[in-house]
N, C-alpha and C positions, 0 to 999 in steps of 0.2 A: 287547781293542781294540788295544794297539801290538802284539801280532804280527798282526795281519790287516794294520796302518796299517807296520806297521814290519821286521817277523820276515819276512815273505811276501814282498818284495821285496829281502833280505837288508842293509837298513841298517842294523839293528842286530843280535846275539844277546839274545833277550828269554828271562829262567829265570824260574822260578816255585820257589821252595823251600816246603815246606808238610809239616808233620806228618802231615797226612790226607791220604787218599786221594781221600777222595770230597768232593762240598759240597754243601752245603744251606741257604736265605737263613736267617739266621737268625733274624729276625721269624718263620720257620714253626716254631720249637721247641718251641713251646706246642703245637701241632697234630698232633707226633710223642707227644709226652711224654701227653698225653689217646688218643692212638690213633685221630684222624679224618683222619690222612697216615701213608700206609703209608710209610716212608723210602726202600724198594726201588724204590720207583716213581719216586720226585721228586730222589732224587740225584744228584749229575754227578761222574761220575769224570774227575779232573783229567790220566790218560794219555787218556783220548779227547779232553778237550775240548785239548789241547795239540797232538794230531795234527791236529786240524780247523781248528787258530786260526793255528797257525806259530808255536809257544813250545815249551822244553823244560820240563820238566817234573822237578822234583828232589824226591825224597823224603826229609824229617827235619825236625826240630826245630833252629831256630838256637839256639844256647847261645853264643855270643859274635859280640864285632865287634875285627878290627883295621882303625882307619880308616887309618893310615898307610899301609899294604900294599894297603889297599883289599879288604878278607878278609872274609868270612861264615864261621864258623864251625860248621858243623850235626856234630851227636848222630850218634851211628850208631843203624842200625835196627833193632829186635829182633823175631826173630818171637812170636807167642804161647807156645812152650816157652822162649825165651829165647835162641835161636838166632840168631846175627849174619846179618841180610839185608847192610846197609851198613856200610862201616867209617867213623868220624869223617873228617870230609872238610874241604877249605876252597874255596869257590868266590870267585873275584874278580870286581869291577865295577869299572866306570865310574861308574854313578848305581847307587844304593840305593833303591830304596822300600820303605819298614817302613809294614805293613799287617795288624799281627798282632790286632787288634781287643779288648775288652777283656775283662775276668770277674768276675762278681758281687763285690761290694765284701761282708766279713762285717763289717768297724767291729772283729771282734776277739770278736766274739761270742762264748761258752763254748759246745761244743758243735755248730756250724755245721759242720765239718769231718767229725765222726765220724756226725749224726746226719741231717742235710738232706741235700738233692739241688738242687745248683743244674743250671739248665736251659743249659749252656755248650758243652756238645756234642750230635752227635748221638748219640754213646755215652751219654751222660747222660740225655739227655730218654728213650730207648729203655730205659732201666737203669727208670727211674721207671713207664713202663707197664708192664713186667713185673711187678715189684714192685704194681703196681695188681690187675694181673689176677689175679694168685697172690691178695693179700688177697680179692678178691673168690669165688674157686674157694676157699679156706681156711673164709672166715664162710659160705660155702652147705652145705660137708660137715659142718659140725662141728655136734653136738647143741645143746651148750650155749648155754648164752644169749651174747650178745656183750659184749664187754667195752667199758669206755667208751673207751678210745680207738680199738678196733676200727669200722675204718671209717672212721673219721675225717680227712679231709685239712684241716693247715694249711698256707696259701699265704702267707709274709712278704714283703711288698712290694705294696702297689698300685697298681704303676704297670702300663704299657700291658701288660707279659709275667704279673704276677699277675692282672688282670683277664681277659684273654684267655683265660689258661689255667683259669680258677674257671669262666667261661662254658661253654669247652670241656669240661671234664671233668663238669660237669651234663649235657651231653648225651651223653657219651659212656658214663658209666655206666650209664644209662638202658638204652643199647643195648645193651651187656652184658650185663647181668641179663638182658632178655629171651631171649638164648642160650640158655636151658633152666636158669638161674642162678633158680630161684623160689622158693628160702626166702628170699630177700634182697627187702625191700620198699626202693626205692631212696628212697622221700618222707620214709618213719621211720628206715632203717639208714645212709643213705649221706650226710653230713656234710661242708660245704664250710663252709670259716672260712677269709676273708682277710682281712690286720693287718696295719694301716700306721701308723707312727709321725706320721704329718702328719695335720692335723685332716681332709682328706678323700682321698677316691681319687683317685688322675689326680691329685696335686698340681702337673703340672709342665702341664697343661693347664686351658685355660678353667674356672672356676668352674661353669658352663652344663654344659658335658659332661660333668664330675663328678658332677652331681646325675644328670644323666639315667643316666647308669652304673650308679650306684646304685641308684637306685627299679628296673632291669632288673633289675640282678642281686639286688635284694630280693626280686621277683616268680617268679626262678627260686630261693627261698630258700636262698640263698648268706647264711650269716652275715657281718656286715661288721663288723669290728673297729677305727675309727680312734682318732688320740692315743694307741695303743697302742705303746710299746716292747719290743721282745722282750730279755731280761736274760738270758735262755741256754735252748740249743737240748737236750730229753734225750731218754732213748731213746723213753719212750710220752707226749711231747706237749712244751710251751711254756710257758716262764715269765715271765713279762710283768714289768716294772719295777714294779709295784705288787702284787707279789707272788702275784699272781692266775694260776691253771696251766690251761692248756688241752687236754686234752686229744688226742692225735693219732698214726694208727700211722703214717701219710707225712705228713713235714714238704718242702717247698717251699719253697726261699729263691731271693727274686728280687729284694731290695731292693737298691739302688745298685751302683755298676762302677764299676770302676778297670783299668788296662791290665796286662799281666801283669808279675810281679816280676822278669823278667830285663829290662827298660827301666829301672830306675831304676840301675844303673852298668855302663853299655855305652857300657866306652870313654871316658865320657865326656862324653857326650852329654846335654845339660841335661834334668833331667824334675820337675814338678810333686807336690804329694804325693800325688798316685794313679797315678803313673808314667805319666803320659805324657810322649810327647816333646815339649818345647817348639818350634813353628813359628813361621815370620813368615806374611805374605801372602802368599810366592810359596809355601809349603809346605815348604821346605826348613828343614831343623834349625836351631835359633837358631848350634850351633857347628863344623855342618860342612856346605858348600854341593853336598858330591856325597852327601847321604843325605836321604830326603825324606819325611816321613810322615803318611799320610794313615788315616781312620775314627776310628773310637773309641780309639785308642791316641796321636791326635796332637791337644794343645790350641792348637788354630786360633782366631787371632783373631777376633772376627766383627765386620769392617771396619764400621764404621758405627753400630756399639754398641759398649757394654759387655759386659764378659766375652768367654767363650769360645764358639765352634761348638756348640751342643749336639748329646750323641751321639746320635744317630739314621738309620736310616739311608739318609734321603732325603741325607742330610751326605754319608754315603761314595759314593754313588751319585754325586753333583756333583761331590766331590774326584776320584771314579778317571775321569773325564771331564773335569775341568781339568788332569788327569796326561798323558793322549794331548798334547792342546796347548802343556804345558810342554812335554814332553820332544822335540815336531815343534821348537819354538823352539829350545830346547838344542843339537840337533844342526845346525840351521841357524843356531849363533851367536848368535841374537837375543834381546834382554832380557825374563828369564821375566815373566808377567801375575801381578797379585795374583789373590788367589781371593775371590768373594764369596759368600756365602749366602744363596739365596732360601729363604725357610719358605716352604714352600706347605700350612701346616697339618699336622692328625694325624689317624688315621683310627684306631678301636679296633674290632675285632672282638668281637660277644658271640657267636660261633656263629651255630648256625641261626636265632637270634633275631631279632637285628638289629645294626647296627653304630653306632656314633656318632664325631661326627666335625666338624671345618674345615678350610675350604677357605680359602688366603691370596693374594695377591697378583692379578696381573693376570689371571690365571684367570677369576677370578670380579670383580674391581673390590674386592677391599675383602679382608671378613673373613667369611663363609655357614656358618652353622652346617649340620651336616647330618643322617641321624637315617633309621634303618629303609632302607627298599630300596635306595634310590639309593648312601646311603649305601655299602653290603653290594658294590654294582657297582664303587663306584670302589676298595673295599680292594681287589678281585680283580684289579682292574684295574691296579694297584701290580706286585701279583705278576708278573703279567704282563708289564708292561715289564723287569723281571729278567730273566724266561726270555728275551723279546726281545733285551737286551742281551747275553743268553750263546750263544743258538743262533740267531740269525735268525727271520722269519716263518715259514717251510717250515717248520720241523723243529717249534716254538708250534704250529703249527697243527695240523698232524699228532696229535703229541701229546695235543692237546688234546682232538681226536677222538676216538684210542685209550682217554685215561680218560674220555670221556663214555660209550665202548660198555662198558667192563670193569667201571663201574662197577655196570651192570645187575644184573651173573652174582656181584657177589660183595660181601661185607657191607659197609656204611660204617664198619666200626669194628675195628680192629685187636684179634683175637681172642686171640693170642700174642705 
């Protein structure tokens, strides 16, 4: 948005520094990671969308800040044998926006490092169905009987990204197997356990939706584990704080986030105990007013209540839309606006099943519970307003075309 608002008429030079290449919302991770979103299809490479928006586009990872100098500091870039693409660089601003988002929280867990897969990239989620497919192509060749953790996936955390993805991967393995995979019966060999330390799923939403969650994903017999603590992560499964092991050959951690570990001493720059940045209401750092950060890596007041923004990412989507605003006032002198946050509710995918779900504010007049079809329309409909956000209606549309035809001629399920 500011280079179409701002780059395209040359009022400002608008960069983008970014690790990756490519992007992908990442509420769809779950959806890579089970294999019902092919990532080739649905990713956006950040040199095309730079040529099309009027931004440059910087490749690397930020590894420090001089605010003095007004300095970004980025990594140089290695290729896959280890070969230098870019040399360490420093690019200068005017304004800053740190927009670096956050990464599963492990509390310190034994174990989580070496033996789970948290779902934080698109490298990650892609790592995890490979690792699926292969279990799956291993327990169909092999004579033997199955071992008990064979098979087996534990999902930790049940919030919106463990339930989604427990959903997701029941339907996905399903499809699988029937690829010509026929010594694996998926109803007796294929094993879903999701464990969540809070007495239900969805703790951070309605009571209501939780249960309805639940009795779904009972029905798709997904085992549901709550009150459960996990005590450390090992190679073939889960050991719960009451001593009790579970069984598992892919473990899934998805439980809580924190913002990455180069925020909590850059520069300087005040950050909370899960590093994030501290902001006021205009979004700018509590202790430097030309660096401003917004999503899951910046704890935003939320004017009108208590606590902080919660992370999610109807949040980022309103922050990087009250950023065009600020930054049109900035340049024309004028005193930045606070930022407010509307909850317009939360919407959970279970797959092809059904979705659940509320809807908030003046939308609907209140608080609408929602639940099956409708529901299912308006996640898609989420999605949708991103892709709008990123390419316009033309190019949505088109698109949307294309995989309604391709989807015809070729599997729902990501084969390899």
């Amino acid at each position: 948005m500011l280079g179409d608002k701002f780059g395209k008429r040359g009022r400002a030079r608008i960069e983008l520094i970014d690790r990756e290449r490519t992007h992908l919302w990442k509420p769809l991770l779950h959806e890579v990671a089970a294999g019902s979103m092919d990532l080739s299809v649905h990713e956006l490479s950040y040199l095309a969308q730079s040529h099309w928006h009027h931004f440059r586009f910087r490749l690397g990872q930020m590894i420090g800040l001089d605010r003095a100098r007004r300095e970004v500091h980025v990594a140089s870039v290695l290729d896959e044998a280890g070969a230098q693409i870019t040399a360490e660089r420093l690019y200068t601003y005017d304004t800053l926006v740190i927009a670096v988002g956050s990464l599963t929280n492990d509390f310190g867990t034994p174990g989580v490092k070496e033996h789970a897969i948290a779902l934080e990239t698109t490298a990650s989620a892609a790592r995890f169905h490979r690792r699926l497919v292969d279990s799956l192509i291993r327990a169909h060749d092999q004579r033997e009987p199955l071992r008990p953790p064979q098979l087996q996936v534990a999902i930790i955390g049940a919030g919106a990204t463990g339930v989604e993805l427990a959903a997701e991967l029941h339907n996905t393995t399903r499809d699988l197997v029937s690829f010509g995979l026929d010594r694996i019966d998926p109803d007796e060999d294929i094993q879903l356990i999701l464990i969540e330390a809070s007495p239900r799923i969805l703790p951070a939403l309605p009571e209501r939706l939780s249960d309805a969650a639940a009795s779904l994903l009972g029905k798709l017999g997904v085992r549901l584990r709550t009150g459960a603590r996990v005590a450390e992560v090992m190679k073939d499964g889960v050991r719960l704080a009451d001593g009790q092991f579970i069984p598992a050959e892919l473990v899934v951690w998805a439980a809580g986030v924190k913002a990455p570990d180069l925020l909590r001493d850059l520069d300087g720059l005040e950050t909370n105990g899960v590093n994030q940045l501290i902001v006021g209401a205009t979004l700018q750092t509590s202790r430097d007013e030309n660096v401003f950060a917004i999503g899951d890596c910046a704890a935003c007041p939320w004017l009108g209540r208590e606590g902080n923004v919660p992370p999610r990412a109807q949040a980022a989507h309103q922050q990087a839309a009250h950023m065009v605003k600020q930054m049109q006032r900035r340049f024309g002198g004028k005193p930045l606006l606070p930022y407010r946050y509307r909850d317009f509710g939360s919407l959970v995918s279970l797959g092809r099943h059904s979705t659940v779900g509320n809807l908030m504010g003046a939308l609907v007049g209140g608080n609408l519970m929602l639940e099956g079809y409708f529901a299912r329309l308006m996640y898609h409909w989420l999605r949708k307003m991103h892709e709008l956000a990123l390419h316009g209606p033309t190019k949505v549309t088109l698109d949307t075309l294309a995989r309604l035809i391709t989807r015809r001629t070729e599997p729902h399920v990501k084969l390899h």
